[in-house]
N, C-alpha and C positions, 0 to 999 in steps of 0.2 A: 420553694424555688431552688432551682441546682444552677449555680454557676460552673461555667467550664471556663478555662482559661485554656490559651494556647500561647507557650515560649515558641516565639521563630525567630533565627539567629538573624541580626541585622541585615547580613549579605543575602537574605531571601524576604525582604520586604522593600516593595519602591512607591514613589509616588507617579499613580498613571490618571491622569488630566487631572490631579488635585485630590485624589482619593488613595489613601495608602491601600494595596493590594499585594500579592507575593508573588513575585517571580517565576519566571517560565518552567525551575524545573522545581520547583516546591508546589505549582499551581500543577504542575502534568504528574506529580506524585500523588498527590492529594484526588484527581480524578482518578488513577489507575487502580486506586483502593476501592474505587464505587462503583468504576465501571465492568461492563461483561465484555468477553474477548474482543469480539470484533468492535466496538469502541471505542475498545481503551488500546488495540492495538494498532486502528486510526491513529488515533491520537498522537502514540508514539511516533509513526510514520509521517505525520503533518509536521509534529514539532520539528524532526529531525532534516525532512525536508525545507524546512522552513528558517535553517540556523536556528531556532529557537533555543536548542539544546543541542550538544553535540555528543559522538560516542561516549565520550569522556565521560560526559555528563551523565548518562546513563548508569554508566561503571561506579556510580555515588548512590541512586536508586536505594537498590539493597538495604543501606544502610539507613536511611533514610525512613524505609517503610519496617524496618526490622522489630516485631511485636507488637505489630498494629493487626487490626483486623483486614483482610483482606489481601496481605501479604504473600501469601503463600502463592495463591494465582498472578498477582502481581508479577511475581518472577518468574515465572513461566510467560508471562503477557512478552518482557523484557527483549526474550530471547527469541519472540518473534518478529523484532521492529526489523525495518526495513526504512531509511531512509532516500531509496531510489522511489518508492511510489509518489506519484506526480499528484496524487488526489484519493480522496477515503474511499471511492469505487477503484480504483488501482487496488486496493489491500482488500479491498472485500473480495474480488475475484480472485486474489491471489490465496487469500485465506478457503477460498472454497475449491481451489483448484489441492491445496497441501490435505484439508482436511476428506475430499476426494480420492486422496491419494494419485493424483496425478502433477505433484508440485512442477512450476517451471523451474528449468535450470537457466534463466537468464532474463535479469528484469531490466526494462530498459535499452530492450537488445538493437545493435547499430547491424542493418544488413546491407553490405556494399556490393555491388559487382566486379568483376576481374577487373575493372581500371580502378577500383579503389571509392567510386563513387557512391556518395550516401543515397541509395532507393529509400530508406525508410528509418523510422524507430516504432519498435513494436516495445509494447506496454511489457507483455510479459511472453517469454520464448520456449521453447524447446527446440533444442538447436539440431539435435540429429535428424527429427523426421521432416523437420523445414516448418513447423508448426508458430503461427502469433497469434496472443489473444489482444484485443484490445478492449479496453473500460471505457466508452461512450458516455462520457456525461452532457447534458443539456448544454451548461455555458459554452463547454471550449470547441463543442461539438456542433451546435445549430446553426449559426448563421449561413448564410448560402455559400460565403466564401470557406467557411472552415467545410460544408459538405466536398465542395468542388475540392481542394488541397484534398481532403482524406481519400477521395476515389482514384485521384491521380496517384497518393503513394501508392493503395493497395492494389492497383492496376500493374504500378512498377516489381512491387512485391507477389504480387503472383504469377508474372510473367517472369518471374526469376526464379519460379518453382516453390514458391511456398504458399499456403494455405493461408487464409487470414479470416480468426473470428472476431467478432462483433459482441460483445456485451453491454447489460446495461442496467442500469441502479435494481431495476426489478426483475433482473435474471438474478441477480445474489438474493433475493429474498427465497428461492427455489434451491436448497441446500446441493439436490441431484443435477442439476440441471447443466452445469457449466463444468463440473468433472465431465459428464457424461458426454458432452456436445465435445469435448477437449479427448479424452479417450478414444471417440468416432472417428475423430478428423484422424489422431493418427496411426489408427488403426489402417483409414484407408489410405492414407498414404502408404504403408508398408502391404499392404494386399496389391498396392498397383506396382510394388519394384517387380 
């Protein structure tokens, strides 16, 4: 029999409904050692979206996981959070559009018209060619009323000259797929100037 012990400094242990557990950024540490990129780079994007941890908080990480196994990708995971993502299909798409090579330059992008009014927020942008993706998940996506709101943005948003895609949990399972569809789109917008 091997016993393992594990020292965790007090300020990273609490009691949650009666059961001692550890805290949000010892608990998001401890996954980013097990998990693989896309993941654990959720993960990091959920938390941060979530208060759970803050940049701050990140910037502790490092030291935290320093001589551990799995360390080394940890830090690299680090420096790809992202706490604008609204949801773990937000970072999947954004993870396949960087490792595509087609990263957006603007997450969360606000597109108003000459009086200042908000037409839209697109998930993830490329601002030059007028280009938005958006991450389609079932919950905030299905109902009839969330259908009807998304038609009406993307109607305001394309009649303002911009393109608008559509993704969805099982467009990221297709590595090519949503670079490629993102690539398309602004290729032909710049073949129509």
């Amino acid at each position: 029999m091997i016993v393992h012990q594990l020292t965790i400094a007090p300020d990273q242990v609490g009691l949650v409904q009666g059961i001692m557990a550890t805290g949000s950024l010892r608990t998001l540490t401890d996954l980013l050692l097990r998990e693989e990129r896309y993941p654990a780079i959720c993960l990091l994007d959920s938390a941060l979206s979530r208060g759970l941890v803050s940049g701050e908080d990140l910037l502790r990480i490092p030291g935290l996981i320093r001589g551990r196994r799995g360390a080394v990708a940890a830090r690299g995971y680090l420096a790809e959070a992202d706490g604008r993502a609204q949801s773990p299909l937000e970072t999947r798409t954004r993870l396949r559009c960087v490792d595509g090579k087609v990263p957006p330059d603007a997450l969360q992008l606000a597109v108003r018209d000459d009086d200042g009014y908000l037409l839209g927020v697109g998930d993830l942008g490329w601002r030059g060619p007028k280009v938005i993706a958006e991450a389609d998940g079932r919950g905030a996506h299905d109902s009839p009323q969330a259908v009807f709101a998304d038609r009406r943005r993307q109607n305001r948003l394309v009649n303002a000259g911009w393109t608008v895609l559509r993704f969805t949990w099982a467009d990221t399972l297709h590595p090519e797929y949503i670079p490629w569809t993102v690539r398309e789109a602004i290729g032909a917008v710049r073949s129509a100037r």
